[in-house]
C-alpha positions in Angstrom: 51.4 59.4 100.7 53.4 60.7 103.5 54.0 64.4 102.2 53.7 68.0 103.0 52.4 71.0 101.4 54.9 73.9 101.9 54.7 77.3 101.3 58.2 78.3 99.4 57.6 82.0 98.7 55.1 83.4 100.3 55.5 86.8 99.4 54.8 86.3 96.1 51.4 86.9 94.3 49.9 84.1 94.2 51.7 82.5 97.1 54.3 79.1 95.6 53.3 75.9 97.7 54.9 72.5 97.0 53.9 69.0 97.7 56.9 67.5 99.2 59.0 65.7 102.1 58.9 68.4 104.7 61.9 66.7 106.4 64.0 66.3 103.6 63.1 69.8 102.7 64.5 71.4 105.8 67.6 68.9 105.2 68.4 70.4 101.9 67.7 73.6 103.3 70.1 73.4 106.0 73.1 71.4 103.7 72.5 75.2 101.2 73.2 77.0 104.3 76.4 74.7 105.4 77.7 75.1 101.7 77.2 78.9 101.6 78.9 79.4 105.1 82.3 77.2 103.4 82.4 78.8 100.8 82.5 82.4 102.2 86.2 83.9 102.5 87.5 84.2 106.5 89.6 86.8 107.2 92.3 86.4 108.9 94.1 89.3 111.2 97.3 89.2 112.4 98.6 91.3 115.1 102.4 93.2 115.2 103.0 95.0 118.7 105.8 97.5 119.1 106.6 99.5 122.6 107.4 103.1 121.8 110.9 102.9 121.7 111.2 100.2 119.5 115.0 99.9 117.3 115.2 99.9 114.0 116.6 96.0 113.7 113.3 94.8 115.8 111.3 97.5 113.6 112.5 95.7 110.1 112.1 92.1 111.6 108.3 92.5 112.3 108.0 95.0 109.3 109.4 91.7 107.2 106.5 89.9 109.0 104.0 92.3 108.0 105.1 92.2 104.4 104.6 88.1 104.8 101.1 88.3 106.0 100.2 90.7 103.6 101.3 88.8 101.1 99.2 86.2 102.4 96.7 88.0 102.3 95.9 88.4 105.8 95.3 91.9 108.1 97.7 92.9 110.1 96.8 95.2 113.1 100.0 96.8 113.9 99.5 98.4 117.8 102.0 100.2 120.1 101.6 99.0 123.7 102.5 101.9 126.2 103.0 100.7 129.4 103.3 102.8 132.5 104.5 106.1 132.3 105.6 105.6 128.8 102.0 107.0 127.8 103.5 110.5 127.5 105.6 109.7 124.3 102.2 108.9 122.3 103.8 110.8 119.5 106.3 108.3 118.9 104.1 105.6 119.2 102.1 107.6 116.3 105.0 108.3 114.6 105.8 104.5 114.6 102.7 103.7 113.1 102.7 105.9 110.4 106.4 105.5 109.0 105.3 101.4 109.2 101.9 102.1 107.4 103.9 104.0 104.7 107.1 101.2 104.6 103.9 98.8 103.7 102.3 101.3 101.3 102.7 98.9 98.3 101.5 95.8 99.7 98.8 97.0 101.3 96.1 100.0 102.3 95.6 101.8 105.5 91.8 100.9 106.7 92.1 103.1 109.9 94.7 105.5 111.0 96.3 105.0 114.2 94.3 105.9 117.5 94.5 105.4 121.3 92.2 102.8 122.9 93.2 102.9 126.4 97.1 101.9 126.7 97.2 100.7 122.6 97.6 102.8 119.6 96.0 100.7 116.9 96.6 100.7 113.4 95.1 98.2 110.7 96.3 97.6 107.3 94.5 95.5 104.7 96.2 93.9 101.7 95.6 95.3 98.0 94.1 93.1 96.1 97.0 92.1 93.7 99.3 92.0 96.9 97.4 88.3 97.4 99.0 85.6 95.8 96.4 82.4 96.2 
């Protein structure tokens, strides 16, 4: 008859075998697996980078583009890029990060404070849930 016995939980006591298509098994199988993967949420992270001496007019611009993202209800990984010598003012670079983590306070939560990877101070900030509007 052109079928297959397969095993479909073999773990359980007595082991469950079916009589069936082994090919069209494996299809249906693999279409499950497609429709799980679409269905699961992406997250999306979107980066703000600031320079230790940034002004307060380019500070509220991209602080206006955080509030948009998290809005969206995308990440935002906010990170202060020293370059050259202007590693020795890492405390305004933290400073930074903090006063823009607690501008954003009500849209969104801190998920790690910042800290140095090399010649970036990273921050992320994830949105609260009722901050997304989908």
């Amino acid at each position: 008859m052109d079928l297959d016995l397969v095993e479909i939980s073999p773990n359980a006591d007595p082991p469950v075998c079916k009589i069936t298509d082994y090919q069209k098994f494996l299809y249906q199988q693999k279409r499950k697996q497609k429709e799980l993967k679409a269905k699961a949420v992406k997250v999306v992270v979107k980066e703000i980078r600031f320079g230790p001496n940034t002004d307060d007019h380019d500070y509220q611009f991209k602080l206006k583009h955080a509030e948009k993202f998290l809005n969206e209800g995308a990440k935002v990984k906010a990170f202060v890029f020293f370059k050259g010598r202007s590693i020795l003012f890492k405390d305004k670079g933290e400073i930074l990060l903090l006063r823009f983590a607690q501008d954003l306070e009500e849209l969104g939560k801190v998920e790690q404070l910042p800290k140095l990877e090399g010649k970036r101070m990273t921050m992320f900030i994830a949105p609260k849930a009722s901050a997304k509007k989908k």
